[in-house]
Structures are given as C-alpha cells and as structure tokens.
C-alpha positions in Angstrom: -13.8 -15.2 4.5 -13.0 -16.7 8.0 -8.7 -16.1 8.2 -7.1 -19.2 10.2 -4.6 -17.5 12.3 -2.0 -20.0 12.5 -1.5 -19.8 8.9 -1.5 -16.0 8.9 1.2 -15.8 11.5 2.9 -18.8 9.3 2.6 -16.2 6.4 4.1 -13.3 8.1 6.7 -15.0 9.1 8.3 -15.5 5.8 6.9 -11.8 4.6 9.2 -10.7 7.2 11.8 -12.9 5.9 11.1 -12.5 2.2 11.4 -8.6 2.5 14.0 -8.7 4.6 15.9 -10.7 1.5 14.4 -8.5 -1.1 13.9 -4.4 -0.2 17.4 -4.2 -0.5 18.4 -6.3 -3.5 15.5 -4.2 -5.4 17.7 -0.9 -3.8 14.7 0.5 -1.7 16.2 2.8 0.4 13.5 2.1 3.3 10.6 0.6 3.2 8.0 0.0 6.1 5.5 -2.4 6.2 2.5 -3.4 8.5 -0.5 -6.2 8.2 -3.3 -5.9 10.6 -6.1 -8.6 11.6 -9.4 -6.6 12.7 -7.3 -3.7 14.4 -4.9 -5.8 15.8 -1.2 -5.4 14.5 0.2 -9.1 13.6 3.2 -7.3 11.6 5.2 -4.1 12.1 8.3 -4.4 9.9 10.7 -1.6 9.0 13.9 -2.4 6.0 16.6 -0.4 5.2 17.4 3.8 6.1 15.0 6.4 7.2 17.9 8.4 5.7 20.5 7.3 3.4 23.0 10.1 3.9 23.2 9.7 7.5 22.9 6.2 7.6 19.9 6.2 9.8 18.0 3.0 10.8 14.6 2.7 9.7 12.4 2.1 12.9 8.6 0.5 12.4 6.8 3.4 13.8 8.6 6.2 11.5 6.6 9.2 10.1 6.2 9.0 6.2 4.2 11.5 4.0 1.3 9.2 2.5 0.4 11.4 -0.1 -3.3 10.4 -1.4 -4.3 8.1 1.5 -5.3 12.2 2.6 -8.5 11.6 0.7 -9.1 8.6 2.4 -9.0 11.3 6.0 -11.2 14.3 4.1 -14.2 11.8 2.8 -14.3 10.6 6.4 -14.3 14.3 7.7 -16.6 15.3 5.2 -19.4 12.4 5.4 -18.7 13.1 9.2 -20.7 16.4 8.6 -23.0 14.9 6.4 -24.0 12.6 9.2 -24.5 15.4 11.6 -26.7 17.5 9.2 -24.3 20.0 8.1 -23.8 19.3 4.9 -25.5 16.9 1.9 -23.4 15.1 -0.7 -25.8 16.5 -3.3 -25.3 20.2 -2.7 -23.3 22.4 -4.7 -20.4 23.5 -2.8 -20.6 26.5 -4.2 -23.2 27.2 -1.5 -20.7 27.0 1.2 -17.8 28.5 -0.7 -19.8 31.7 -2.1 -16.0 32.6 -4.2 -17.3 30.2 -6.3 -20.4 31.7 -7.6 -18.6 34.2 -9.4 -16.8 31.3 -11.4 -16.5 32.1 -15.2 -17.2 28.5 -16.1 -21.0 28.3 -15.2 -21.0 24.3 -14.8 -18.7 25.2 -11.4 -21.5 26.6 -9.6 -23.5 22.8 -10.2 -20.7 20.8 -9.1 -21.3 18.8 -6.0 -19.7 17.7 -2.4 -20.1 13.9 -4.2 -18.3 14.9 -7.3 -15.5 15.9 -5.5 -15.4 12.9 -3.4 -15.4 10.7 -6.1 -13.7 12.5 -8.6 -16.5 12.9 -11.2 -16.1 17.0 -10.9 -14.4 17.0 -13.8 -12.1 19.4 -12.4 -8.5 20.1 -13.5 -6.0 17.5 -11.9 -3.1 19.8 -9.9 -3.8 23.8 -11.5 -2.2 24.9 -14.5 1.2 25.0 -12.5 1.8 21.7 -11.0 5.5 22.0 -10.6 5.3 22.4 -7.0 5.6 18.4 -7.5 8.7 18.6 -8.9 9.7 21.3 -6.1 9.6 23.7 -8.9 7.2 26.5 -6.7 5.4 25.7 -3.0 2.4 24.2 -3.0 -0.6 26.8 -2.9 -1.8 28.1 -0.3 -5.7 29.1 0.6 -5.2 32.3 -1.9 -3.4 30.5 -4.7 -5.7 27.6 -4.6 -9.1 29.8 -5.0 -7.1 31.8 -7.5 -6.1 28.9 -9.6 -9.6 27.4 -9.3 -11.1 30.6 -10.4 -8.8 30.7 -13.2 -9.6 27.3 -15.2 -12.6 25.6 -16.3 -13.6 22.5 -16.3 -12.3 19.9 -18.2 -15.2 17.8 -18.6 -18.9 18.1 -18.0 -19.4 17.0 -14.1 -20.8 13.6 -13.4 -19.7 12.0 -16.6 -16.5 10.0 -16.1 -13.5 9.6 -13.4 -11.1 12.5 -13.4 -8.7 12.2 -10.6 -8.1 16.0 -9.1 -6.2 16.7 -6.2 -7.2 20.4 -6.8 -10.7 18.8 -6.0 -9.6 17.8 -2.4 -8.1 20.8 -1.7 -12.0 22.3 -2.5 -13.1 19.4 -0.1 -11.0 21.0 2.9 -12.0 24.7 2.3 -15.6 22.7 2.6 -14.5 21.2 6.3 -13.1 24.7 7.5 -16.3 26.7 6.0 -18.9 24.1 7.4 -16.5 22.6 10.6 -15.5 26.1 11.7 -11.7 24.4 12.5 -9.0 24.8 10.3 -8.6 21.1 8.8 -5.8 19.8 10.4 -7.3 20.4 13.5 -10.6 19.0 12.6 -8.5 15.9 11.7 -7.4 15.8 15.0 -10.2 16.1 16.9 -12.6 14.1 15.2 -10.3 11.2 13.6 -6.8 11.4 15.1 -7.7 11.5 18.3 -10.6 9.0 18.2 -8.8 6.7 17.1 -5.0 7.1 19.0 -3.3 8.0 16.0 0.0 8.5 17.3 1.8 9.3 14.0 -0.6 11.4 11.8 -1.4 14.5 11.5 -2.2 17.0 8.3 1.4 17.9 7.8 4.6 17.1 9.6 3.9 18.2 12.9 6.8 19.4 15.1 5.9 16.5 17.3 6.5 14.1 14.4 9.7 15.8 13.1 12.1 13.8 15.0 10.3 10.6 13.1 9.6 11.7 9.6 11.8 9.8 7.1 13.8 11.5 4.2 12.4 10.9 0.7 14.7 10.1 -2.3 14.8 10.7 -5.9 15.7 8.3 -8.4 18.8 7.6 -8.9 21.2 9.8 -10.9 23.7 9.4 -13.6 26.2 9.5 -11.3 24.7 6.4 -9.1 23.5 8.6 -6.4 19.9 8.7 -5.0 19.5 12.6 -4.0 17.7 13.1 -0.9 14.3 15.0 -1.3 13.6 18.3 1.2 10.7 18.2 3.1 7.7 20.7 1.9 4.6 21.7 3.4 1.3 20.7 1.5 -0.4 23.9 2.8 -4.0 23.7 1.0 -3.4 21.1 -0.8 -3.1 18.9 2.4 -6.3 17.3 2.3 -5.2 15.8 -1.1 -1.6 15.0 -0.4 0.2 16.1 2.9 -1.0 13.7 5.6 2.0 12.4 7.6 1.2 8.8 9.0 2.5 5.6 10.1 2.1 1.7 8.5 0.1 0.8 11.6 -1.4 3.9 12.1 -3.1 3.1 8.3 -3.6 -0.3 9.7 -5.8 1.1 12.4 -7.4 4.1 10.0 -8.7 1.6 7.3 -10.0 -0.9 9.8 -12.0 1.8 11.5 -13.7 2.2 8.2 -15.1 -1.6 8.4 -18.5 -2.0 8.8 -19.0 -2.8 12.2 -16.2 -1.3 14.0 -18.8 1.5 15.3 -15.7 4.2 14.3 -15.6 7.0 12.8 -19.1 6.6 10.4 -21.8 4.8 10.7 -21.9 1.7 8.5 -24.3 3.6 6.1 -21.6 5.8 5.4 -19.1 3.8 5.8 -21.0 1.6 2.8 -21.4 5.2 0.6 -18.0 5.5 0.6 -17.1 2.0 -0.3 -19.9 1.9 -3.4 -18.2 1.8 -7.1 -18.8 5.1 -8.4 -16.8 5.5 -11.3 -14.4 2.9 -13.2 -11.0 3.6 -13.1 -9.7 3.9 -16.9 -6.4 2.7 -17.6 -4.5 -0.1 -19.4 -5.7 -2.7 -16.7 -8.9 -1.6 -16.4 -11.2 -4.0 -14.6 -9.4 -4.6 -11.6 -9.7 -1.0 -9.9 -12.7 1.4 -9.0 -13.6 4.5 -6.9 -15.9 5.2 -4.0 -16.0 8.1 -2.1 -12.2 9.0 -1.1 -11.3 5.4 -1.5 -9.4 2.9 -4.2 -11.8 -0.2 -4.6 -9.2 -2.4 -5.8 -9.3 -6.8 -6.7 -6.8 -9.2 -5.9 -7.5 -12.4 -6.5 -10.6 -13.0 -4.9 -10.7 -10.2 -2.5 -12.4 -7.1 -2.9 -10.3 -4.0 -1.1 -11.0 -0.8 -0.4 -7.7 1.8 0.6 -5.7 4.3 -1.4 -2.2 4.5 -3.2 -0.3 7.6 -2.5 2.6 9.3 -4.6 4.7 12.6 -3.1 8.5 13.6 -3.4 10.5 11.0 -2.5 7.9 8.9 -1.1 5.3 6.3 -2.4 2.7 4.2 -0.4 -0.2 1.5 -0.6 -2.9 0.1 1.9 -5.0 -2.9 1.2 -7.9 -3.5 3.3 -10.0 -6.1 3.1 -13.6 -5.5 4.7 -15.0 -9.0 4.4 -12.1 -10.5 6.6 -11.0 -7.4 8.0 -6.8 -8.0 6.9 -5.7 -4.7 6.0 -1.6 -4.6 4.5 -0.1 -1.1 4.4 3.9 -0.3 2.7 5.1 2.6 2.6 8.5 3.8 1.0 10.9 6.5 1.1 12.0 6.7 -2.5 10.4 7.3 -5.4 10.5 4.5 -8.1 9.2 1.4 -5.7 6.2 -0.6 -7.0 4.2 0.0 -3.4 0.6 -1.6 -4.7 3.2 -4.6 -6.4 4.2 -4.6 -2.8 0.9 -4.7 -1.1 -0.5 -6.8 -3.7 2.3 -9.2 -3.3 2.1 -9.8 0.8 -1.9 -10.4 0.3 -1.0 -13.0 -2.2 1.6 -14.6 0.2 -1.5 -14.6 2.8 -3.4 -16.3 0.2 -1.3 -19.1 -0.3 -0.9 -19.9 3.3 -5.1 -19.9 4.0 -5.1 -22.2 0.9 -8.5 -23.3 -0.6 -9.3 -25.7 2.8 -8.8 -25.5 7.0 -6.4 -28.0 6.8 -3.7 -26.3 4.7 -2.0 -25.0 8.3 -1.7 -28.7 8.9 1.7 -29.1 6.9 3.6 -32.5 8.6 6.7 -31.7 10.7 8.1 -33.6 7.8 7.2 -31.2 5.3 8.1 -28.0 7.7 11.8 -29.2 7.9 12.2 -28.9 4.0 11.3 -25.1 3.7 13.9 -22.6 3.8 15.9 -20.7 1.3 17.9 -22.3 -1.4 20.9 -21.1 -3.6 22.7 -22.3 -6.8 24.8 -19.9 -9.4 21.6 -20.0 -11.2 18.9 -19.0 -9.2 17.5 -18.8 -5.7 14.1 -20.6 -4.3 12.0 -20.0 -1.2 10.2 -23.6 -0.1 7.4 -23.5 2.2 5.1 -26.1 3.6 1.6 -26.0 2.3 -1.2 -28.8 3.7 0.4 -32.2 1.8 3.3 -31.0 -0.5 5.7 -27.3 -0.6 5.1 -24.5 -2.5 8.3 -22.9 -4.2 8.6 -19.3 -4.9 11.1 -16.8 -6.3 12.2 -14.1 -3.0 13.7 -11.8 -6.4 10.5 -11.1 -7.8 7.5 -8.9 -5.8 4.6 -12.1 -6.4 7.2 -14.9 -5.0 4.5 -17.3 -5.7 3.4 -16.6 -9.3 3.6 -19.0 -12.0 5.7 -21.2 -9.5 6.2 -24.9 -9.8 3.9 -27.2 -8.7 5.8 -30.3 -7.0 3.6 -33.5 -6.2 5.1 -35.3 -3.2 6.6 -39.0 -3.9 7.9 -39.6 -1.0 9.7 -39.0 2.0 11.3 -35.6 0.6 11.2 -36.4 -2.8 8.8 -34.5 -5.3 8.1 -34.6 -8.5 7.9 -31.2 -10.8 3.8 -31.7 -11.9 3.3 -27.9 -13.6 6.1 -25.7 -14.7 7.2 -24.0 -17.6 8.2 -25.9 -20.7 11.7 -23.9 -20.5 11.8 -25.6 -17.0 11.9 -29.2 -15.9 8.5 -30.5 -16.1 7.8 -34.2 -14.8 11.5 -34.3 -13.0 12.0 -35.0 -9.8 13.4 -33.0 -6.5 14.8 -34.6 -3.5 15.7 -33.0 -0.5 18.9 -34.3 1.5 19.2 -34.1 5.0 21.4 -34.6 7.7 20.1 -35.0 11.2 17.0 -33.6 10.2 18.2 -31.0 8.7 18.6 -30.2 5.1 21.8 -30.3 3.6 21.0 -30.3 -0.4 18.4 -30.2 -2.7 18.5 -31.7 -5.9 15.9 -30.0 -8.7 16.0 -31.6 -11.9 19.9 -32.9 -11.6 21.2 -29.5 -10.2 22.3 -29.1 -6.8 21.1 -26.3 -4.4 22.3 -25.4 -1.0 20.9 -23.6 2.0 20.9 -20.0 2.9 23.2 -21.1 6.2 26.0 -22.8 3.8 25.8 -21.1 0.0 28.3 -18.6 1.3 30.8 -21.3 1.4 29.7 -23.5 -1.6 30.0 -20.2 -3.5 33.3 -19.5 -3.1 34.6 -22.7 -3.4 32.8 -23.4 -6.7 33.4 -20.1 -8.1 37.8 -21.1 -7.0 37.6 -24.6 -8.7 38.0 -22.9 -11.9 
C-alpha cells in the first residue's frame, strides 16, 4: 500500500487533536502515543500525568512497563541465535536446560524452542501462584521459576492448540542466558538495544530510566480515587513481562522487524516470525493470530504484526504494518484503558484520510475551512475534509469515524445527510454558516451547532435563558 504523506500528516494532525479532546474525558490518567512512517517518527504525543498524585506532566519520551511487547524482544533474541547456529527452533529445550530432564511430566522433555515462541507448549499460563500480578507475592526469580515449572504438568499435549504462557517466556530467557552466556538483559542490550539506539528500554527499569518511568494506576475505587501502583521488578519473568520502553522506541523496534530494514534478523527470520502459527481462540476470533513472539492482528484491510501488553497499572498496544511500514504504538498508565481500541482507532483515522484514491488529499480550500469541532447540548461532531465532501465523526467514542454520516455536497457549504441511521436525520440537509471565511454555525437537520472557539459562551447563555 503506497501511504501519501500529505494525507498522513493531515491525519495526525487531528489524532493529536482528537486525543488531546478525548484521553481525558475517558479519565486516562496518561496516555502516550507515537505513529511512525518507515522508522521515521511523524507523531510523538504525550496526554495527561505521568503521576497523578504529584501532578506530574506526562512528557513523549517517558519510560512505561510494556508488559508482553517483552516477547516481541526474546523471539528476536532467540531466532538471533538460531541464525548464528546456536540453537534450532525444533530442538527440545530441555537439551540446553538439562533441570528439565528430570521433569515428572514426560511430554516436557519433547517440548520445543518453537512451542514456546508460539505458545503451542501447552504449558501452564503464570504458575500455580500468579498473584504476584495482583502484587500479592514478587514475581519469581531464576529458583522459583524452575521450581514452579518442575512442579506442574502440562496442560495440554504440545503442538496442539494456542495456550498463551508467560511462564513459557520466562523458559525462553533461561534459553538466551544458557546458549548466549549473558544474563538476558544484557544480551538485550547488546544485541537489540544498542543496535538499534533504544534510548528508553531496557529489561527492567533501569536506574538510568528511573527518573522517566511513569506511575501506574489502579482502577478506580469506591471512594473515586485511582490508587497509584508500586513499581516491581519482573526478575525471571522479564522476558515475558518486564521490558521498560518508550512509544517511539516501539516505533523504531517493530519497524526493524520489516522485511527489508536489514535489522536485527534477516528477512527469513523476520518472515518465521511473522507466519500464523496458531489461531487466537476467543469471542472475536478471526481477526487475531500468532507467529513467533508476535500478535498478527487485521484491521480493516491491513495485516499487522506487534503485541498488546498488560502489567500493574499499565496497559499498551503497537500496530505495525509491514506492507506500508506505519507502525502506531499507545501506551497507558492505568489499568482499565482500551489500548488495541486505541491503536485500532488512530489506524482507522489514517485510513480515512488515504481514502480509496490519490486524490482524496486534494480536499478544496473550500471544504478545509468547514472542518473543525462542533458543539450543541446534544452532541459534539468532528468535520474533516475528505477529496469532494467532509467526513463527520464523534471525538467521544475511540473509532471517531464508525458508522458516521455520510453528507453528499449540494453546494457551497451545504450537504445533504445521504447514509445515517434511521434514528438520525437521513436525506436532511446541513449548511455551514460563515462569517469572513470562517465558520460561525452549522445547521444539521434544523439544529444549531457552534464551534469549539465560541460553545463556551453559547452554553452559558442557553443554559441562563431558562
């Protein structure tokens, strides 16, 4: 898909304007957001606190835990050894990890480098005490974790069906200190992190990224409050959970993994990990698959690779789009925000703006003076120029666009309503009133709306006539 730029930086504009309107009407504490065109950084955005207590700004370039985007870092590490001949997807691990052969559940000596990757090990999910998610207990360390793994079967037969297992990942790094010979966040330094100028990642939260990490937040409580979430080390579970990162340091990890970047993999590997291996089973099935330490997600049109991560306080998505090489990361610092809504949403938004043809960046200056943000009692509306007409979203929502209107153009600001709900005003007409070229009123369907600069002031006044 060839991107026109013009109508990319067209749709970041209002992405920055639409979040800007909506993180903290949907009371996101913080939310940081980045959109990358082959490598290069078109948006850095940052909304709301980094801490809600102290009242600290959030800044673009502030550290967040990303949770499962770790697994994203390990199969890269790991098919990095693969590529030099020190390991093979298709060997048992317990080759390299000889605790294993003594494993009560004979099907755990079979189970494969691959099977962990893609989470077909069958393997338990997070032990049989997973409240160290709940900041019941720490997470485990090296001894705990070999301990816990010795101490549970499997739960299904390997290599039969998708069983997500971050106790699987933590396996995986054990693998890249046994083969590597470096502990693994210092093989994730030297052999991704540093390749790549990562200024904001590391394994854990660094003591150089201290000063930068945000604090997470619970949901809030009965008494209104959201309570603020201690940081915790991730200790072996880190290469399934405890990488510390940046928006546009994702930005710059997933584009690395495009074919042809000539980072990090070759494009062989880069295409292994990218391969469906397993169906994702859930109420929506159909729109999400694995690879190899990668989320293989559609929307719309697009097939994406990335990775959704959940941890205390924090939640994050990246989208990356190999075919035009857009990749959209968000990343939030509490816990109940829809981050792949998010994500999802802003690729939509860039949708709309590429439109089906070239020419869809070519709206008239005529058109361009109508958009803007609109206000009555009853609703709000964004408006924004697309090719011959406006499209009309709602900022409130996380797809703006959805199941919008569809106005045909009539005339010199003046539309008529050609698709809409039949609870809405289908076949009516809008007309947009301006004064000096700018727009003073819009009339939808008989009721007025105002502009963002002057609803302030109509709102008042309306709400004192009576």
């Amino acid at each position: 898909m060839h991107v026109d730029r013009r109508a990319l930086d067209r749709s970041l504009a209002y992405v920055d304007s639409w979040l800007r309107w909506r993180c903290p009407r949907a009371d996101i504490t913080g939310c940081a957001v980045a959109v990358s065109l082959r490598g290069h950084v078109l948006l850095s955005g940052a909304y709301g606190y980094a801490d809600a207590s102290s009242g600290r700004v959030l800044r673009h370039d502030d550290v967040f835990r990303v949770a499962s985007h770790s697994k994203s870092f390990t199969a890269t590490a790991v098919l990095q050894l693969v590529e030099r001949g020190d390991l093979s997807l298709d060997e048992p691990i317990a080759h390299r990890l000889g605790w294993l052969s003594g494993h009560r559940d004979p099907r755990m000596r079979t189970v494969t480098t691959r099977q962990l990757l893609d989470h077909g090990a069958g393997i338990v999910r997070d032990g049989l005490d997973a409240n160290f998610w709940q900041l019941g207990r720490p997470f485990s360390d090296r001894a705990q974790l070999e301990g816990e793994v010795l101490a549970a079967d499997l739960v299904f037969d390997p290599n039969v069906s998708m069983k997500y297992s971050n106790v699987g990942y933590g396996l995986l790094g054990l693998l890249v200190e046994a083969v590597s010979g470096l502990d693994y966040a210092a093989y994730l330094d030297e052999h991704v992190v540093n390749p790549l100028r990562l200024s904001g990642t590391a394994a854990e939260i660094s003591p150089a990224l201290r000063e930068r990490a945000v604090t997470g937040h619970g949901r809030r409580g009965l008494d209104g409050a959201r309570p603020a979430i201690p940081e915790v080390a991730t200790a072996a579970l880190a290469p399934a959970t405890g990488v510390a990162s940046t928006a546009s340091d994702l930005c710059a990890f997933y584009s690395a993994l495009f074919c042809g970047s000539r980072k990090l993999l070759r494009d062989e590997s880069k295409r292994e990990m990218q391969r469906v291996h397993f169906r994702v089973h859930r109420p929506s099935a159909g729109e999400e698959d694995y690879g190899l330490g990668l989320s293989l997600l559609r929307v719309g049109e697009r097939c994406t690779i990335g990775h959704s991560g959940g941890f205390p306080g924090q939640v994050s998505r990246t989208i990356a789009d190999p075919e035009d090489g857009v990749v959209v990361s968000v990343l939030a610092n509490c816990t109940d925000v829809p981050a792949t809504e998010i994500a999802k949403g802003i690729v939509k938004v860039i949708d709309l703006f590429q439109g089906p043809t070239p020419t869809t960046v070519n709206a008239p200056s005529s058109l361009r003076r109508l958009e803007g943000r609109y206000f009555n009692l009853f609703s709000t509306i964004d408006v924004v120029a697309i090719a011959g007409t406006v499209a009309v979203g709602d900022p409130d929502t996380w797809d703006p666009f959805a199941d919008a209107p569809r106005l045909e153009r009539t005339g010199p600001g003046a539309f008529r309503i050609a698709d809409q709900s039949s609870y809405g005003s289908p076949g009516e007409l809008v007309r947009f009133h301006s004064i000096g070229g700018t727009v003073a009123t819009v009339d939808w369907a008989g009721m007025t709306l105002w502009p963002e600069e002057t609803w302030p002031v109509i709102e008042r006044d309306l709400l004192r006539s009576r």
